[in-house]
BAZADREN-703971 format. One record per residue (C-alpha): residue number from 0; x, y, z. Coordinates in Angstrom, 1 decimal, m for minus. Example, Ala and Ser with C-alpha at 12.3 -4.5 7.8 and 13.67 -1.06 7.14 Angstrom:
// residues 2
+-----+--------+--------+--------+
:   i :   east :  north :     up :
+-----+--------+--------+--------+
:   0 :   12.3 :   m4.5 :    7.8 :
:   1 :   13.7 :   m1.1 :    7.1 :
+-----+--------+--------+--------+
//
This chain:
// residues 319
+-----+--------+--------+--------+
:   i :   east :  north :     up :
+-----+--------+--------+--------+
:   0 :   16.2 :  m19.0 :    7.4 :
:   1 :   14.7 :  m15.4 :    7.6 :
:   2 :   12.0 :  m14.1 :   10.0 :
:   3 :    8.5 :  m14.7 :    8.7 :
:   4 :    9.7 :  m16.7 :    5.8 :
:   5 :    7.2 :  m18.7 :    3.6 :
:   6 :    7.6 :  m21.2 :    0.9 :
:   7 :    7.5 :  m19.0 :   m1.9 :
:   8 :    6.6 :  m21.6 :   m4.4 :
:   9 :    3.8 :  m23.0 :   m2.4 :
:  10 :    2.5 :  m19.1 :   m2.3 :
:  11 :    3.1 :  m19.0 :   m5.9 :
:  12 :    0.9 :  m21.4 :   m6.8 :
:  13 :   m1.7 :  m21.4 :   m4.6 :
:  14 :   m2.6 :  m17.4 :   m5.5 :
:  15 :   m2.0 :  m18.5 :   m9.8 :
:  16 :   m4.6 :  m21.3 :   m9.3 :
:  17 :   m7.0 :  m18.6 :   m7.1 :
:  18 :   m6.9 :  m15.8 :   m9.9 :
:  19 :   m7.3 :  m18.7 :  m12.8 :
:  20 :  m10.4 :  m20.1 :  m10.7 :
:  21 :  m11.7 :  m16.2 :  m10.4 :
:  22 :  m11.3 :  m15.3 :  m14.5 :
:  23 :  m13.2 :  m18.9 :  m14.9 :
:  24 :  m15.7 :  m18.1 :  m12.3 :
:  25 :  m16.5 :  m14.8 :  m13.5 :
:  26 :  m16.6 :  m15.4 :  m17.1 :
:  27 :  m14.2 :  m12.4 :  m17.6 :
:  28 :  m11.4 :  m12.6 :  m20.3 :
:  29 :   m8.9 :  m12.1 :  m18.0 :
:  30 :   m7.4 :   m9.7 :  m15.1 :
:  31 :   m6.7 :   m5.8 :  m15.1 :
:  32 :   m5.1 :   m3.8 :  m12.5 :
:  33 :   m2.8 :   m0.6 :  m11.7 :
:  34 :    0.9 :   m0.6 :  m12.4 :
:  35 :    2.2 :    1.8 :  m10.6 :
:  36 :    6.1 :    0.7 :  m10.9 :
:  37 :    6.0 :   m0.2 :   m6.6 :
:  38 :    7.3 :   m3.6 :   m5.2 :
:  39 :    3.4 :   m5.1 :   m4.2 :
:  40 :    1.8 :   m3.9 :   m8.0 :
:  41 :    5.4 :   m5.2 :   m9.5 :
:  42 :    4.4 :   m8.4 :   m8.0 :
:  43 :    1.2 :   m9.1 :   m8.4 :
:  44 :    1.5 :   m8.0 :  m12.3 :
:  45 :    3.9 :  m11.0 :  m12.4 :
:  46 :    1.9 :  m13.8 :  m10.4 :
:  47 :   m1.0 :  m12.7 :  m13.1 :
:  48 :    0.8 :  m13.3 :  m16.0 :
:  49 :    2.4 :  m16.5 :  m14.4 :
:  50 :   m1.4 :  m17.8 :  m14.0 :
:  51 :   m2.5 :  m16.2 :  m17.2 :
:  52 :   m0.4 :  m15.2 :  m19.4 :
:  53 :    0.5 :  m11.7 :  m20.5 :
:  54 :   m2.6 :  m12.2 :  m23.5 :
:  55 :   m5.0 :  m11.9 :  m20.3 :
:  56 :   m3.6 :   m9.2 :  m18.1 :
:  57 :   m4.1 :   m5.7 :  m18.6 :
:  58 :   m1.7 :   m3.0 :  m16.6 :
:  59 :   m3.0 :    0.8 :  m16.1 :
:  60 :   m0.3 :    3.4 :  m14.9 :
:  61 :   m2.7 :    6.2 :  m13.6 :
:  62 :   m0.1 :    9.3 :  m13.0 :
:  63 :   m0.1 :   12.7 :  m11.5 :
:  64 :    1.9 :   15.4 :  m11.5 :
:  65 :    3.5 :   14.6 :   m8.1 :
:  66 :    4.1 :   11.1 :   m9.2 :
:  67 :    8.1 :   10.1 :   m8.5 :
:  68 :   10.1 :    9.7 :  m12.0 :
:  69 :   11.7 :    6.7 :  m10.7 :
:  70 :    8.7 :    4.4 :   m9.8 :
:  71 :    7.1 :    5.9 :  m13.4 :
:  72 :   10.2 :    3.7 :  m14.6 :
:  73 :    9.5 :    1.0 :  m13.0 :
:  74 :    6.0 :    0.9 :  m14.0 :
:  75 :    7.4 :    0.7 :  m17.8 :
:  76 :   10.6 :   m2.0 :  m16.4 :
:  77 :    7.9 :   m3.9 :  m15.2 :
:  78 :    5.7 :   m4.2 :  m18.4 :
:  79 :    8.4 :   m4.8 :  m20.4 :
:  80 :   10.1 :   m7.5 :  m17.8 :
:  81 :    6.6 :   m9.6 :  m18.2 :
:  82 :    5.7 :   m8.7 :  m22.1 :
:  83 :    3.2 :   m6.7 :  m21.1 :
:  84 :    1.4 :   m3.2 :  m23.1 :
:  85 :    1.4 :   m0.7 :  m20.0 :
:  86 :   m1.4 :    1.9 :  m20.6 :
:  87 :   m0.6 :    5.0 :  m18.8 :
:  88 :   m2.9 :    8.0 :  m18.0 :
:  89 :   m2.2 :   11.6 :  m16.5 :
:  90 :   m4.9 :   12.3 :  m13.9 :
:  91 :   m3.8 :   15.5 :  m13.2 :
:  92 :   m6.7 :   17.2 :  m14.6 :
:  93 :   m9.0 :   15.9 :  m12.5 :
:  94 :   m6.9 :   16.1 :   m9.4 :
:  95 :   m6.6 :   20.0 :  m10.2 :
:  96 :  m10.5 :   20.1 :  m10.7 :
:  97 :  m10.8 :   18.6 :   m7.3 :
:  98 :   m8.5 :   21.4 :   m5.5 :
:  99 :   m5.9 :   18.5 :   m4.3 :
: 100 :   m3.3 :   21.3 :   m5.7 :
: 101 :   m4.3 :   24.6 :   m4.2 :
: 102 :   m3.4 :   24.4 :   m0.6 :
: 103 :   m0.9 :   26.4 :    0.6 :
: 104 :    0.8 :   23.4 :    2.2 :
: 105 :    1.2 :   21.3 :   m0.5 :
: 106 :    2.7 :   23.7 :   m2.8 :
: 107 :    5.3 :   23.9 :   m0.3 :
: 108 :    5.9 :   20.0 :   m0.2 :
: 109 :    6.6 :   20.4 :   m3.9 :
: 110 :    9.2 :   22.4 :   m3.4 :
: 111 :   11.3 :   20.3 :   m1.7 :
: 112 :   11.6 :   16.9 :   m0.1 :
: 113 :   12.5 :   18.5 :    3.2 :
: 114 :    9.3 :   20.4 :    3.5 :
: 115 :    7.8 :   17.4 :    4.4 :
: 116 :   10.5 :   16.0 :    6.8 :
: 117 :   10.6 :   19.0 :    8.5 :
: 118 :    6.8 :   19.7 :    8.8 :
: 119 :    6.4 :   16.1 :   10.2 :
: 120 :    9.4 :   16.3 :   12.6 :
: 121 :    7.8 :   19.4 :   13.9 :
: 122 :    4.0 :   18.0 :   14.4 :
: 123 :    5.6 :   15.2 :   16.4 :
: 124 :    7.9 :   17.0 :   18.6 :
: 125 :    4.6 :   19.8 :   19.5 :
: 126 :    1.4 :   17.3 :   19.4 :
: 127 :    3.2 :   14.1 :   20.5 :
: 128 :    2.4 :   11.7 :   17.3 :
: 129 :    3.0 :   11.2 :   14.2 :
: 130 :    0.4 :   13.0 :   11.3 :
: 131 :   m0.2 :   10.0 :   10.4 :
: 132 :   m1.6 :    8.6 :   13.4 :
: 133 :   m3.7 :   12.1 :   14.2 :
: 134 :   m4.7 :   11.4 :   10.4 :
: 135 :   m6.3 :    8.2 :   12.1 :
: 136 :   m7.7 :    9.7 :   14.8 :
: 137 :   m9.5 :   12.4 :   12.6 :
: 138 :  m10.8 :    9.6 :    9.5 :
: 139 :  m12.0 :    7.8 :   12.6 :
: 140 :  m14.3 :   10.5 :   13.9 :
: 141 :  m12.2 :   12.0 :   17.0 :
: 142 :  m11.6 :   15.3 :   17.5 :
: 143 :   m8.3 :   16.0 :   18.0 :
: 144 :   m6.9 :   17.9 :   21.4 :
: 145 :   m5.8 :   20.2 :   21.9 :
: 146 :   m6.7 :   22.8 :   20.2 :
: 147 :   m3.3 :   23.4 :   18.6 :
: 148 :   m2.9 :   19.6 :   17.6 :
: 149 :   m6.1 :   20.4 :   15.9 :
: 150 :   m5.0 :   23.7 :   14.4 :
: 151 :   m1.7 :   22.3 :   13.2 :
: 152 :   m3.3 :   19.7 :   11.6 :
: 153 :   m5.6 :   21.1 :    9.4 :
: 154 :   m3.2 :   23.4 :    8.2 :
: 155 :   m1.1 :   20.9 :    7.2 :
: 156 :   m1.5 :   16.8 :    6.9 :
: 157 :   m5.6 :   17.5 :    6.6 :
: 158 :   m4.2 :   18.7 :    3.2 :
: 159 :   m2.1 :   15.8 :    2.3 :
: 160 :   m4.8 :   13.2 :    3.5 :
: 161 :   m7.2 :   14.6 :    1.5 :
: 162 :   m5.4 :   14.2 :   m1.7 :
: 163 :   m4.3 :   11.2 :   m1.0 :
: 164 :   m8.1 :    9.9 :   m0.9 :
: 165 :   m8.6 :   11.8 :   m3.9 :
: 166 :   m6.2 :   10.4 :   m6.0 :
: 167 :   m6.4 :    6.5 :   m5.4 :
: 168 :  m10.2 :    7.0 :   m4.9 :
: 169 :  m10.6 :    8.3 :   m8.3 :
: 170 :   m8.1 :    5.6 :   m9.6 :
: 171 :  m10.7 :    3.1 :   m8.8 :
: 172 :  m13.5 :    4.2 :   m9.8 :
: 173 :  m11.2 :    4.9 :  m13.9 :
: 174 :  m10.7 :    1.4 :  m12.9 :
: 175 :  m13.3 :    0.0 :  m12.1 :
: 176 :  m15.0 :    1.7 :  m15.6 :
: 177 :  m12.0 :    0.1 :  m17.6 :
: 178 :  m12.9 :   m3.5 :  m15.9 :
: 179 :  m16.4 :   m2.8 :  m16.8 :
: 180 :  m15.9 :   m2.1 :  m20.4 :
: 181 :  m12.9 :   m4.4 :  m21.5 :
: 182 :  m15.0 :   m7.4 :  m19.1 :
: 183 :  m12.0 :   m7.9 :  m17.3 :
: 184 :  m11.6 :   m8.9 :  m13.0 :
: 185 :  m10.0 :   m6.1 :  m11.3 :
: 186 :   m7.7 :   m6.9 :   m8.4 :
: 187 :   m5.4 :   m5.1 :   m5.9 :
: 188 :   m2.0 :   m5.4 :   m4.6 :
: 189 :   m2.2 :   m4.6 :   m1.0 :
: 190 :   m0.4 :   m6.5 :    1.4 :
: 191 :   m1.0 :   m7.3 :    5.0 :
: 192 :    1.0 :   m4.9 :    6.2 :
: 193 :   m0.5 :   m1.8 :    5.2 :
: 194 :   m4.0 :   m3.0 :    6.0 :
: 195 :   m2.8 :   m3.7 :    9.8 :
: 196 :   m1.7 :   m0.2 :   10.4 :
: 197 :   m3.9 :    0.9 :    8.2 :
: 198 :   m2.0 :    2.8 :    5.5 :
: 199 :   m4.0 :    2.7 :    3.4 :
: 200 :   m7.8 :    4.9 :    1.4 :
: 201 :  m10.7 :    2.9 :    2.7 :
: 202 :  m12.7 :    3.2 :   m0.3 :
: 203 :   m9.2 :    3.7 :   m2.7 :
: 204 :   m7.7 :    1.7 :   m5.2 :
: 205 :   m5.9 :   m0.5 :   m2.5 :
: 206 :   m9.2 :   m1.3 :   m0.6 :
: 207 :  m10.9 :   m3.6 :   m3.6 :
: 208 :  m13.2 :   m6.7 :   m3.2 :
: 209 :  m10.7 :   m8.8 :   m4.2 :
: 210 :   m7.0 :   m8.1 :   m3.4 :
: 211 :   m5.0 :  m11.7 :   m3.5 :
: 212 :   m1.6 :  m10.9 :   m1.0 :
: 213 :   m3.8 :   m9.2 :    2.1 :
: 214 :   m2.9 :  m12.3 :    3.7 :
: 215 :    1.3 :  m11.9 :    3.4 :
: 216 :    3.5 :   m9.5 :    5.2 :
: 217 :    5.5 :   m6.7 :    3.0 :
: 218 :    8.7 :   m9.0 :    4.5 :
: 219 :    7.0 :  m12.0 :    2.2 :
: 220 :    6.1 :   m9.9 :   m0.5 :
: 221 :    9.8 :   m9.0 :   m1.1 :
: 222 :   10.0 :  m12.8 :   m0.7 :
: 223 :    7.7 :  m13.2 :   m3.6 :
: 224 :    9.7 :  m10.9 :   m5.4 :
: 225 :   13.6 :  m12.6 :   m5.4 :
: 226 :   11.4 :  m15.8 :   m6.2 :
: 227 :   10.3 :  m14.4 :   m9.2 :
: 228 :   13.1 :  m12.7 :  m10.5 :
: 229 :   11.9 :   m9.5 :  m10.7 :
: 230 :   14.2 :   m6.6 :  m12.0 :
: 231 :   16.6 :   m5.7 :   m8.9 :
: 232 :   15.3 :   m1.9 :   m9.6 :
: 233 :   12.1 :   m2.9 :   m8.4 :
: 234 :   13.3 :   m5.1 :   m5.6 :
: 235 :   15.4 :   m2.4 :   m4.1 :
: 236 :   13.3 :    0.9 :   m4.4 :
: 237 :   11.8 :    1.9 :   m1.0 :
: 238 :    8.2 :    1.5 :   m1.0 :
: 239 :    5.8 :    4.6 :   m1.4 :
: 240 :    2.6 :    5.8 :   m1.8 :
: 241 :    3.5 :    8.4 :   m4.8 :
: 242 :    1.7 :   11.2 :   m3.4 :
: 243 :    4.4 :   13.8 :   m2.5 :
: 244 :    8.4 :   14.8 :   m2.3 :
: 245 :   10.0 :   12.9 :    0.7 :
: 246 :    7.3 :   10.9 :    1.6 :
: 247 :    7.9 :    7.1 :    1.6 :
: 248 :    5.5 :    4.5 :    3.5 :
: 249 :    7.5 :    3.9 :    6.4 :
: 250 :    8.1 :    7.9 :    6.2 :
: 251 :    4.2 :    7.9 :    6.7 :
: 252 :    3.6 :    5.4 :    8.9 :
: 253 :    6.7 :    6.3 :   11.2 :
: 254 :    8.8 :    2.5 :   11.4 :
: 255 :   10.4 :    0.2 :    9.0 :
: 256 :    8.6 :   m2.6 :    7.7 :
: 257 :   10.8 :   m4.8 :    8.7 :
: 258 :    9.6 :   m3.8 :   12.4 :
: 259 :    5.7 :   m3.8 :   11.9 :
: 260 :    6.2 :   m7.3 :   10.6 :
: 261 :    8.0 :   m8.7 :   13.4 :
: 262 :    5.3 :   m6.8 :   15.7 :
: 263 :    1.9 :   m7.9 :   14.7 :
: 264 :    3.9 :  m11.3 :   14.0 :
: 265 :    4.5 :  m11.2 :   18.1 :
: 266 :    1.3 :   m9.9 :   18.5 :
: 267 :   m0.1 :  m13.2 :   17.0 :
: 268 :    1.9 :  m15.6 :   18.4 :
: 269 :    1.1 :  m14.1 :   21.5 :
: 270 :    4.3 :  m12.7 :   22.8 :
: 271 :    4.1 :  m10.3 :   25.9 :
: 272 :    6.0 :   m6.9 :   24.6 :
: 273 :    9.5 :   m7.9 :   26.8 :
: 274 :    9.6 :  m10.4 :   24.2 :
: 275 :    8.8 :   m8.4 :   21.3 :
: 276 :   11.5 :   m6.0 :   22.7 :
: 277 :   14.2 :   m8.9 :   22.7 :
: 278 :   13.7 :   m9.0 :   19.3 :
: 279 :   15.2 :   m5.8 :   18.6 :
: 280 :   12.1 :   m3.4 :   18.3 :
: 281 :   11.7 :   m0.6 :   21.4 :
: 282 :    8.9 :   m0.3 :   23.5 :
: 283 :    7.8 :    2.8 :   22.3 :
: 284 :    7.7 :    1.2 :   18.2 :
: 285 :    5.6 :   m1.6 :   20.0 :
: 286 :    3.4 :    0.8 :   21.8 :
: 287 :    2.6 :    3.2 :   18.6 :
: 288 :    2.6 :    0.5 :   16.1 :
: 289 :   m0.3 :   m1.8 :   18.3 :
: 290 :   m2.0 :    2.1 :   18.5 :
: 291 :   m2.2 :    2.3 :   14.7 :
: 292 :   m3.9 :   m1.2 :   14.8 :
: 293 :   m6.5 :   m0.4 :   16.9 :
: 294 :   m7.2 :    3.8 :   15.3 :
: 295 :   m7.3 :    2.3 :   12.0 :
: 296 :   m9.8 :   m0.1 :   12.9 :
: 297 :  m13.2 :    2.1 :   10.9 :
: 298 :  m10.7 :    1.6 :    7.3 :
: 299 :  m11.3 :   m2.4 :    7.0 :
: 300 :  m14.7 :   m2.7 :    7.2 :
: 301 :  m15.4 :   m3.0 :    3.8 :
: 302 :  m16.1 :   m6.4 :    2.6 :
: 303 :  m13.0 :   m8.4 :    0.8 :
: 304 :  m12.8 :  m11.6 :   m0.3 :
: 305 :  m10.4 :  m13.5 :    1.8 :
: 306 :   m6.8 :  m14.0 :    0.0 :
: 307 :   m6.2 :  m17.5 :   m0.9 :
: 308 :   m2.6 :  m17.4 :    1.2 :
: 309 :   m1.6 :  m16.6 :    4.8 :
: 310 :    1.6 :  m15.5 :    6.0 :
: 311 :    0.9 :  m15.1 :    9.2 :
: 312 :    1.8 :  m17.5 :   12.7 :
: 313 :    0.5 :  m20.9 :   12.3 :
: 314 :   m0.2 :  m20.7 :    8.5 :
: 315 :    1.3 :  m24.4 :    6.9 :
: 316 :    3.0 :  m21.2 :    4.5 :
: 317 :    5.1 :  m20.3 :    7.1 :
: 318 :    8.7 :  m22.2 :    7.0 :
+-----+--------+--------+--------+
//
């Protein structure tokens, strides 16, 4: 037995019967939603068709010019794996339009993956956090000291932040217009994970109404995904937001997965942090990672429908 591991078929189930009972209830002719090729759209695409049926599931691939090759593969795996048309759409355009391209900084982070390694080692080692977290700290209305925390900021991760709202803002709202049209449900693939810590656009294409795996850890997510069979291509990629050269989620966010799982999994069950610590995770990953939870606090206050399956402690999920 794993950490945090669920009965997979039990989760399968219970979130096929919850979007069948949402297509009925809407009197829509079936779901839509964004491919994008990453482990969390990978499996949702297939628990849709598993309720549905590939006739009533729709997959959009909304690319950009920074968009990774790889996952752009995986998007096309994926609708092939589940019989499925995959309609794809270059928003570059409109990302130009919006000046996401022109800074300074992120025509350097195209240049090469290291750009961004670098840049980020450096912000740490001067302001003391991650650009991420500052990132946090600036969406949530604080003004960042010192000044040259401030400085360095805005020169740099302001940029990246703000194109990063651009993008899966805009891939909403072509969203939201396609659902609109086609009278199809549109639902998100966020997991629980990323809305904990926050990693994610409040307002973006992973901040929908109705998003059915909020409730599971990315650790049950990949769950979901060796009980489905998905392609091992999929399984194995390391999850990322698709917004620049080097720059994963757990780049982003600064710790594994694995470790903000077994974290806010402590923090439910109401372990003091010597205890998290004996399970492998330093204090300093505890400290930062329970930080993130409470800076990113303004991002889930929009309203969501409540996922029909819990991962977390004391869930009858959990095995």
């Amino acid at each position: 037995m794993t950490a945090l591991e669920i009965d997979t078929e039990q989760a399968i189930d219970t979130i096929s019967g919850y979007l069948r009972d949402i297509v009925k209830s809407s009197s829509t002719d079936g779901v839509i939603m964004g491919l994008s090729g990453g482990l969390d759209s990978s499996v949702l695409a297939a628990l849709a068709v598993h309720a549905l049926g590939p006739e009533a599931v729709r997959v959009v691939y909304l690319f950009d010019r920074d968009s990774d090759s790889e996952i752009a593969g995986n998007a096309r795996l994926m609708a092939g794996f589940l019989g499925l048309e995959l309609e794809v759409t270059d928003i570059s355009g409109e990302m130009k339009k919006r000046g996401v391209y022109a800074p300074l900084f992120i025509k350097a982070l195209r240049l090469n993956p290291l750009v961004a390694k670098v840049s980020s080692g450096s912000y740490r080692l001067i302001c003391g956090e991650s650009p991420f977290k500052s990132a946090l700290r600036d969406g949530g209305g604080e003004t960042l000291h010192p000044w040259y925390k401030r400085l360095m900021f805005n020169m740099t991760m302001h940029h990246v932040d703000t194109g990063f709202a651009q993008r899966h803002q805009f891939r909403r709202q072509t969203m939201e217009a396609l659902a609109k049209q086609r009278n199809l449900f549109l639902i998100g693939a966020a997991n629980l994970s990323e809305c904990e810590v926050g990693w994610f656009v409040k307002g973006g294409i992973d901040d929908l109404p109705v998003q059915p795996m909020t409730g599971l850890f990315k650790t049950q997510v990949r769950q979901l995904a060796k009980a489905l069979n998905l392609p091992e291509p999929v399984r194995r990629q390391l999850p990322s937001p698709d917004m620049a050269k080097g720059v994963t989620d757990e780049f982003g966010i600064g710790h594994d997965y694995s470790d903000v799982d077994l974290v806010i999994d402590g923090f439910d069950r109401g372990l003091s942090d010597p205890e998290i610590a004996a399970l492998g995770i330093p204090q300093s990953e505890i400290d930062d990672i329970r930080d993130l939870m409470r800076l990113s606090e303004w991002k889930r206050q929009s309203p969501h429908e409540t996922p029909p399956v819990s991962g977390r402690y004391g869930s009858p999920l959990r095995v």
